[in-house]
N, C-alpha and C positions, 0 to 999 in steps of 0.2 A: 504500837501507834494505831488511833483507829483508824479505819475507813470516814474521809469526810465527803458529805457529799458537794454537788457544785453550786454554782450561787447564779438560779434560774433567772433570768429577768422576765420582765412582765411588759407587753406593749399596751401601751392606757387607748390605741383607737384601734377600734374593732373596724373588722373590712368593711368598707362601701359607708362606714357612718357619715363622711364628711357630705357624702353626695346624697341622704335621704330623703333631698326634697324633690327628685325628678318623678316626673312623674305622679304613679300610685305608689308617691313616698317613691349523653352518650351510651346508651344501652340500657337495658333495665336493671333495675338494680339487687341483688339474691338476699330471700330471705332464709337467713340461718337461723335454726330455734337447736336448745338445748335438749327438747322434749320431739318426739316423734310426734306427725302429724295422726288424728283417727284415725284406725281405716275405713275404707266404704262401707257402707252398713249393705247385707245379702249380698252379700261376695259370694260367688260360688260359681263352679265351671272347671274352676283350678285345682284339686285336690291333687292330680297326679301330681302338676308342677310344682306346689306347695310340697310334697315330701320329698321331688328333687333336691327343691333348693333347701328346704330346712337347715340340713344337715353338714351341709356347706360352710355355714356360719356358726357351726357350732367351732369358738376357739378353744377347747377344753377336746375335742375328739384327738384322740391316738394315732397322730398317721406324722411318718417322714415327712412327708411333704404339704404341710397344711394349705390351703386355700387361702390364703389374704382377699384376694380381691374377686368379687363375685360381677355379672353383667347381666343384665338379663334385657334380653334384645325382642323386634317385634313391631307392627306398624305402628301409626299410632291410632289410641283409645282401644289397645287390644287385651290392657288390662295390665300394664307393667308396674306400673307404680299403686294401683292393688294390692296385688301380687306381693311386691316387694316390703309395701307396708304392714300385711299381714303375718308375713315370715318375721319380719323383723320386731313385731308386737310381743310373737310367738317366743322368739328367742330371748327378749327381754324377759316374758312372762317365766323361763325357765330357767332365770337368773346369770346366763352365760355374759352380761354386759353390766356387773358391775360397776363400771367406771363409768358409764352412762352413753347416748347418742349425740349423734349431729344431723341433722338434716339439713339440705340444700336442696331449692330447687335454681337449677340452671338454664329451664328455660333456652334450650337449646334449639328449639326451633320456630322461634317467637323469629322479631325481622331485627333485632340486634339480639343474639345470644349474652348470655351471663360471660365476662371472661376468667378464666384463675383470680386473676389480680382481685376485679371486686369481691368472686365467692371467698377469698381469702380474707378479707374486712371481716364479710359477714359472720364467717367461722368462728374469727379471733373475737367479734361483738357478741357469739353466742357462749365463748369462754368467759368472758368477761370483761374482755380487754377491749376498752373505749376510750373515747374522750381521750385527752392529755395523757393516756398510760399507754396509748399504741404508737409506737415506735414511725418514726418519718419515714425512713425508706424501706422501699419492697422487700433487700434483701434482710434489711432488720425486722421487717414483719415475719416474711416466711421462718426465719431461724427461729423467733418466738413459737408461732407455728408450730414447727415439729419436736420443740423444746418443751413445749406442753405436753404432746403426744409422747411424746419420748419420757417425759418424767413422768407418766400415769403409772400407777405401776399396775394397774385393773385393766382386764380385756373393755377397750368401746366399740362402737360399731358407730360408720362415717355413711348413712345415705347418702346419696348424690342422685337426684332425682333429677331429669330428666336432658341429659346430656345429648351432645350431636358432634363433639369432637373429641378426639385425646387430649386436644388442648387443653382445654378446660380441664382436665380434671388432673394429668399428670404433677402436676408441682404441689396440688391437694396430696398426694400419696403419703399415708405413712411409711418412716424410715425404720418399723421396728412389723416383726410376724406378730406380735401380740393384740392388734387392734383387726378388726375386721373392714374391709369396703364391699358394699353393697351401690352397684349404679345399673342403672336404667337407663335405657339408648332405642331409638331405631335404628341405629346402627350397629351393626355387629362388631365390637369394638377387638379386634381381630389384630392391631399392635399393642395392646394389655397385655400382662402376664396374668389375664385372668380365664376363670370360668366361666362359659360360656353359656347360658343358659337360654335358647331360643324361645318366642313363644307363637305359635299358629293361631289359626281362630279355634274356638267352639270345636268340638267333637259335634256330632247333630245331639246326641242324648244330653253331652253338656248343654247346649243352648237351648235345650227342650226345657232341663232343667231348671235354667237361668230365668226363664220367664214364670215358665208354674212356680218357682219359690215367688217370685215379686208379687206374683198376684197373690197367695196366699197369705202373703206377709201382709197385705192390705185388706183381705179378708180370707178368712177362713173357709169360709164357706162357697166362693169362688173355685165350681168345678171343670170351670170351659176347657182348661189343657185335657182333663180325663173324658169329656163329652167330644171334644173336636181333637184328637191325637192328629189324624191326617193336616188337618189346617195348621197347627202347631208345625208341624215338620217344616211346613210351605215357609211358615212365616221367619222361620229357622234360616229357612233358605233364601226366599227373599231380602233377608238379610245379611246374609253373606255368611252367618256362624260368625259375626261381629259384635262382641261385648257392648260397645256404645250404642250400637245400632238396636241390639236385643234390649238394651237398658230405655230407650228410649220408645218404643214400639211396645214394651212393658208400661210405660206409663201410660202409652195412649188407650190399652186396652184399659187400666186401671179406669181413666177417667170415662170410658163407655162400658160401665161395667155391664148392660146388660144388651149389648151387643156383640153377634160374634165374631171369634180372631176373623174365621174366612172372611167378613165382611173388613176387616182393617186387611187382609192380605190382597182383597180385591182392591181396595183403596190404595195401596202399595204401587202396586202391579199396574194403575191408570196414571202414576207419575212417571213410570220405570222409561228412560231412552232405550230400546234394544240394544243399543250399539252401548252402552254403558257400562264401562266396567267395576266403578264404584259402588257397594252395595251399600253405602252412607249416603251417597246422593237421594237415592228415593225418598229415605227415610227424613233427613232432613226437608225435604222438601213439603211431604206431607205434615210432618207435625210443623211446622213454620207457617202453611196456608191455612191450619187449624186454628192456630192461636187468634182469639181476639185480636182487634187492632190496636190496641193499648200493648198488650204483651208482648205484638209480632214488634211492635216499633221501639220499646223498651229494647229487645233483644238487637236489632238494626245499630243502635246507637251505643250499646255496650260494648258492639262488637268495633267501635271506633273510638274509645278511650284509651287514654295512651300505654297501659300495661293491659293484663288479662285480668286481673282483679281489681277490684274497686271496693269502696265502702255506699252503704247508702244516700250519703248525700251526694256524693260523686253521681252514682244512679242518677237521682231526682234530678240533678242539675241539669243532666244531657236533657230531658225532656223537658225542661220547666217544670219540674212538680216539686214538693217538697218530699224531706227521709220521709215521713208518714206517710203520704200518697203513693208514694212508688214502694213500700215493704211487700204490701200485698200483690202485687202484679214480679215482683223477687221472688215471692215465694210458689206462687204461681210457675214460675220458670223454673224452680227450682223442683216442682213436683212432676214438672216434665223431662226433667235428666238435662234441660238445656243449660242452666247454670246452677254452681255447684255453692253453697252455701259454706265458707270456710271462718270457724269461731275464731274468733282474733281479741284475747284482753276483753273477755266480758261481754264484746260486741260481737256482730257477723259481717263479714266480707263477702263479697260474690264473686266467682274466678267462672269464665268460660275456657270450656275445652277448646284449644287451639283450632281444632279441628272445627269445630261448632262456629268460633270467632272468624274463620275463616270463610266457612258458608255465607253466613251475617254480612262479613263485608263485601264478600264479593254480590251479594243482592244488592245492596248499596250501589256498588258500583257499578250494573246493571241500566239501572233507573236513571236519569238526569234530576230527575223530583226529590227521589230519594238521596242523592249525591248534595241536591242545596240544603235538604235536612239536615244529613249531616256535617256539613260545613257550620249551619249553625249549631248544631248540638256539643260543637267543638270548641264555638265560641262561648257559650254556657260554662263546659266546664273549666276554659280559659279564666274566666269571670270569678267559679264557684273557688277556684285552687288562689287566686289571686287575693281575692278580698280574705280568705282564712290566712293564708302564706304571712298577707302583711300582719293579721293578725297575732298568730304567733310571733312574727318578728318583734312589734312591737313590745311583747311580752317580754323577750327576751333583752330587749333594751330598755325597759323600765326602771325608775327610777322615783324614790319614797316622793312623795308632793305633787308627783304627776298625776292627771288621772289612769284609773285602770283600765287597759284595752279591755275590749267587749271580746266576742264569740270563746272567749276560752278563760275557765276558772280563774284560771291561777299559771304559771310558770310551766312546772311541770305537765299539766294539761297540752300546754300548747308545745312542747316539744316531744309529748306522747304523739299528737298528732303528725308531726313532722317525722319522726321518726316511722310513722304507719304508713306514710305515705310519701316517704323520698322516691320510691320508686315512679311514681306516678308524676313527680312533680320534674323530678331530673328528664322520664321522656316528651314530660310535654313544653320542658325548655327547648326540646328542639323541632319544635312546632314554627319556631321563630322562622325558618327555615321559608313559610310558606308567608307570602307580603301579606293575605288577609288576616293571619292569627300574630304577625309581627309583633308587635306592639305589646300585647297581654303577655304574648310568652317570653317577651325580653324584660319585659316588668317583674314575672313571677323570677327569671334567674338574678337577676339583681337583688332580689328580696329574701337571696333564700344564701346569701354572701355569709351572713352572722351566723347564721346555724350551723351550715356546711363545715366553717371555720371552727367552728366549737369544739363539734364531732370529730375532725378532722377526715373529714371525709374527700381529702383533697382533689383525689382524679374524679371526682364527682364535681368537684367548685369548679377546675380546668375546664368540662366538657360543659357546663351549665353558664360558661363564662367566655368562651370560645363564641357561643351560640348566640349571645347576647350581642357579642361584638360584631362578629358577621352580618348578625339582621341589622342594627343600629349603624353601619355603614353603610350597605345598600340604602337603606332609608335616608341615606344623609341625615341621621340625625346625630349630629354633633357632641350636644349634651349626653347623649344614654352613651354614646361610643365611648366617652373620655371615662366616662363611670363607668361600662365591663373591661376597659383596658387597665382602669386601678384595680378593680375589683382582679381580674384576671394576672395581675399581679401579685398580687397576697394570694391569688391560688397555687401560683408557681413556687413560689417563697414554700409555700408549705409541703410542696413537693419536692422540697433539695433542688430544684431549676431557679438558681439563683442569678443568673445571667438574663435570660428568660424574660424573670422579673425587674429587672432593673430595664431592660427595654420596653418592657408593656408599660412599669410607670412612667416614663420617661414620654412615652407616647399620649399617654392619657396628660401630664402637664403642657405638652405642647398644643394638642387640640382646646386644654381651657383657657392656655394662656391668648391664642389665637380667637376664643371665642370673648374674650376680655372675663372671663368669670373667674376672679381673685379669688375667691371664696375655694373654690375646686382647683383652681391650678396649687392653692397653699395644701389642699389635703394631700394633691398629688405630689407635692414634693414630700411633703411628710412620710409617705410612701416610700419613695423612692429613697429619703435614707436610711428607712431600715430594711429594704435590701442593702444598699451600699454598706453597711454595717454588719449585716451578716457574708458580704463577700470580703469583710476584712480589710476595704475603702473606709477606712475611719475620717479621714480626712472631708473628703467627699460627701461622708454622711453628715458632717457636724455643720459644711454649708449649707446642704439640703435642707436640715433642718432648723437653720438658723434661717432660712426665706420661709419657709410653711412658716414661724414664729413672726417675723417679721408680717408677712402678709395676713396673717390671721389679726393680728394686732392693729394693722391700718383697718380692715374691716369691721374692730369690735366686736369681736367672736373670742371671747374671753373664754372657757370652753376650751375648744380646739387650739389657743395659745398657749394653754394650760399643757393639752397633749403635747404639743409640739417642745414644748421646755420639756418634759417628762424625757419625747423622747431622747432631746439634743443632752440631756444628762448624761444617757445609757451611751451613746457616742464619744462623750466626752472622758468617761469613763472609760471606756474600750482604748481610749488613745492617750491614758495616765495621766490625763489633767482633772483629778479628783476634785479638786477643789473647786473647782471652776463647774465641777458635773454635782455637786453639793448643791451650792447657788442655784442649779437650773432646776435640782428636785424641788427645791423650797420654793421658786417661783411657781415650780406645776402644783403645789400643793397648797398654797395660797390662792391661788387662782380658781382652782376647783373646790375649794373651800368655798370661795366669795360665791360660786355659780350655784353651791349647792350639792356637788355633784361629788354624794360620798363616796364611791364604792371609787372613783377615780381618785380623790384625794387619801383613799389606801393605799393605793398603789401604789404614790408619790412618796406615802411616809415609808413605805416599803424600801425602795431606791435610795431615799436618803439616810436609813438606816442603813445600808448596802455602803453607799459612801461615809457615812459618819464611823463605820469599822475598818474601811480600808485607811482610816486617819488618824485610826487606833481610841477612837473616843467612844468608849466599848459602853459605859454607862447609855450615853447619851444615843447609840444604837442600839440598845437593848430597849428602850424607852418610844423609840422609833417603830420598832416593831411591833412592840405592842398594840400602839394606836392602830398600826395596820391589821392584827388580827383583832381587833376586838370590832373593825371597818366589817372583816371577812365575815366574820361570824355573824354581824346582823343582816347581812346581805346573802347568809347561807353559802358564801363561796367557800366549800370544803378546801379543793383545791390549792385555793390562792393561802388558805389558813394553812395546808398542810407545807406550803413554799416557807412563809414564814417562820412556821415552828421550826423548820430544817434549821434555816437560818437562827432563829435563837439556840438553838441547839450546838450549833456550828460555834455561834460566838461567846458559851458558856464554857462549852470544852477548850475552848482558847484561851480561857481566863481562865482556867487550872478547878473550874466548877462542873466534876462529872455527875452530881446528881441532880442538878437542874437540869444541865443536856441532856440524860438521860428519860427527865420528865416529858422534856419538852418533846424530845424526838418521837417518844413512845406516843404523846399525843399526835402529834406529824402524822404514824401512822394511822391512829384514827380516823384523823380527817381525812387523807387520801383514801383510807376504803369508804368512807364518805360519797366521795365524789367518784367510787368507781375506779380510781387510778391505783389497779394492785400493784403492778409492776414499781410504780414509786413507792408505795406501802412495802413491798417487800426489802427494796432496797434501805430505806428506811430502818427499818426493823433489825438488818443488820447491823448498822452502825448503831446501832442501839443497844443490843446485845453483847456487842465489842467494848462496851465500857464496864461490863458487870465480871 
């Protein structure tokens, strides 16, 4: 007998739709890549440490007791993730990694650290596993997880850049010696069962070194380290034998190229406090009072954006400038070691050294002057994330007749964007925190409901919806409260907090029934029965959603009456009154019919197909479905095509027809790797191969 698989339903309202007319319409977040990041260009200093560690990660060396997990510890900007990236380029270059890398940075000493939980998203998104194919809960994520790692049968290697607890990283571990870990800490990660690999500053010849390659690297012809050897030492010193510090003291001599080191070690030494033990403080401070006042304010205002990197328009927006105006004053900074230029998808990103971001802010908050600057440079980029957010929103909620939203191509455009930039947009939901940025940052988490939900990037919608709610009460505002309390209900839903959620909708229809808005109290019952419905309240849910239908219908929102039948089907279903949950697909799909609203009146023929086979009328659902992929396919919903094919597939084998199922299915899997969803592609695949 084969494998059948199950019969997915589809909910026709996407989070927060019902409420899109308010308004404008938790930690940061880790990015995993498949591919190692470059390393620093004129690395050098580290040659000893570099043949330490090499050899470490070689998983192919002859020894009982191999090395799994490598640390390599150290203050910070002393060069670790250098260091780590050059080894690990190294060890790629020598074929010992096969199976490929992962990098993560975690952001460990940022003011909300990366936890397991997210780096663990970001991992499974760098394997491939997204969207509708990553698994609801944690412990179903993690098992995926090590289920990957575990069926590799090729040595990889797992960066983990820039850690600051065990935590974070322990539930990352492979369960197998055949992968390599490589992490970076200023912490000497001393309950690891790993190798420990320390790093000090500079030797003085290293740091001697460090600067005479940078200059020669800019020119050739640049002999100051071999004409001033004694000033070199100084500057060595004055710098503590500090990589970032020598990196940047490197540039300033670049940009006076025909001035001597002693004269920048004299300039040093006129900001140095006696009593100071940081030998970054000088150094920051001089090249900061160096810079133009464009650059110096540029770097002020970066160091106040809500993650460490940013894109250019982000830049321009904290100052008022446009990406064109502020690239040059980027690159400028960029040539002074103060911000690091990181390639991203064709474009460039700009990340400051925490340390650097640090300094930045604390000038900031220094100054009272400077302090109202940045309050508005915050308001800017409140502004700048707001107007694009809704932009891709609406992207995503478009629909054929409509016009097409501006600032972004097309679809995928606007959720490359979204996706470039959750990090940035998740910490600056919680800006809402503070009454002057309230408002924009309760806006941007509201707006960013549909996408989260897509992605399922759920403990991201919780904390971005959490944040909404909070501000929008203190403010007494009524309206945004009852909208992150729905919204913050379909987060929970998605997180398995199914009780959770049936309290947070429950809350959001009392706040709109109390504010008399029909319109919102119907979404939010809509809501609230399909949690009641996935808590297996069928009953419950079928009234829920028989008032959203009812109330949608006295206000003439044909539309949302449409959902609301859709959903009161799926309920009716769930509690064996087919018949009756027939009837309600076919008014959701007449309804959305009459509005226009294709890609909803697939999903309806979808359901009623769904019902028209549980009633044994196998023609007349077969017929059903179709409509709905041929819905999918013009609307590019891989996904929802490959639900359907399942489903024809399912109802071909049932009528004693294995090689149409088997057509069908084998398409199924198409469409899911389509849409990214391997894990249903694989499963697919199987019942597929069970019929031949």
């Amino acid at each position: 007998m084969s494998h059948r698989p199950g019969e997915p339903e589809r909910d026709s309202q996407r989070p927060g739709e019902p409420e899109r007319d308010v308004g404008h319409a938790h930690g940061p977040v880790p990015v995993a890549t498949a591919d190692l990041p470059a390393a620093p260009a004129g690395f050098t200093g580290r040659e000893d440490d570099l043949a330490r560690l090499l050899p470490v990660l070689d998983p192919s060396a002859d020894t009982e007791s191999p090395v799994v997990i490598c640390a390599v510890s150290g203050l910070g900007g002393i060069g670790k993730t250098a260091l780590a990236l050059h080894a690990s380029h190294k060890a790629v270059a020598h074929g010992w990694f096969p199976g490929g890398t992962l990098f993560v940075d975690l952001r460990g000493y940022d003011d909300d650290p990366v936890t397991a939980d997210q780096a663990l998203l970001a991992l499974l998104d760098a394997f491939g596993v997204r969207g509708n194919s990553l698994p609801q809960t944690k412990a179903a994520q993690y098992a995926l997880y090590r289920t990957l790692l575990t069926q590799q049968p090729r040595p990889m290697l797992l960066l983990l850049d820039n850690a600051s607890d065990p935590a974070q990283l322990t539930p990352l571990l492979p369960g197998t010696d055949r992968h390599r870990v490589l992490i970076t800490s200023r912490h000497r990660l001393t309950d690891l069962p790993a190798r420990l690999i320390d790093l000090d500053t500079l030797t003085p010849s290293a740091a001697a070194g460090l600067i005479t390659k940078s200059l020669r690297l800019s020119d050739d012809r640049d002999d100051r380290p071999a004409q001033e050897p004694a000033a070199l030492a100084e500057l060595a010193v004055v710098c503590g034998n500090h990589p970032l510090a020598l990196q940047i003291a490197a540039a300033m001599l670049r940009r006076r190229r025909y001035r001597t080191i002693g004269s920048l070690v004299t300039d040093i030494r006129a900001t140095t406090d006696p009593t100071a033990t940081l030998a970054l403080r000088p150094i920051f401070d001089l090249a900061y009072t160096r810079l133009p006042e464009a650059q110096a304010r540029l770097l002020r205002l970066l160091a106040l954006a809500p993650t460490a990197e940013v894109d250019s328009g982000t830049a321009g927006a904290s100052c008022g400038a446009t990406p064109e105006q502020t690239l040059p004053l980027l690159e400028e900074l960029a040539a002074s070691r103060l911000v690091t230029p990181v390639p991203s998808s064709g474009l460039v990103r700009w990340r400051l050294h925490d340390l650097v971001r640090a300094y930045a802010a604390a000038v900031v908050a220094s100054d009272p002057s400077l302090t109202e600057e940045g309050e508005t440079a915050r308001g800017n980029m409140l502004s700048f994330y707001l107007s694009r957010t809704e932009a891709a929103d609406n992207h995503m909620r478009w629909l054929p007749g409509n016009p097409v939203p501006n600032l972004f191509d097309d679809r995928p455009a606007a959720l490359a964007w979204l996706d470039a930039e959750r990090a940035n947009l998740v910490a600056a939901t919680q800006w809402a925190a503070d009454d002057r940025h309230a408002l924009a940052a309760t806006d941007i988490a509201l707006t960013l409901g549909a996408y989260l939900d897509w992605r399922r990037y759920f403990d991201d919608y919780v904390t971005v919806s959490q944040a909404a709610q909070q501000a929008a009460r203190r403010r007494d505002d009524r309206d945004r409260e009852g909208v992150a309390w729905n919204q913050l209900g379909y987060a929970l839903r998605g997180s398995g907090q199914v009780m959770e959620a049936i309290e947070a909708h429950t809350r959001a229809r009392d706040l709109h029934r109390a504010a008399g808005d029909r319109n919102r109290e119907a979404g939010a019952w809509n809501s609230l029965g399909l949690a009641l419905r996935t808590a297996g309240r069928s009953a419950e849910a079928i009234e829920a959603h028989t008032r959203a239908r009812d109330l949608h219908h006295a206000t003439g929102d044909l539309n949302r009456e449409g959902m609301a039948w859709n959903h009161l089907g799926l309920a009716l279903r769930k509690a064996g009154r087919t018949e009756e949950a027939l009837h309600a697909h076919m008014c959701a799909r007449d309804l959305h019919r009459a509005t226009g609203d294709r890609h909803r009146e697939g999903m309806a023929w979808y359901h009623v197909g769904l019902a028209l086979q549980e009633t044994g009328r196998t023609e007349e659902a077969i017929e059903a479905y179709r409509k709905d992929l041929e819905i999918c396919r013009e609307f590019s919903d891989w996904y929802g095509a490959g639900q359907t094919l399942t489903a024809l597939g399912r109802i071909h084998d049932s009528a004693g027809r294995p090689t149409e199922a088997r057509v069908a299915w084998l398409e199924a899997v198409e469409a899911f790797n389509r849409a990214g969803a391997s894990s249903q592609a694989a499963q697919v695949q199987v019942t597929a191969e069970s019929l031949t």
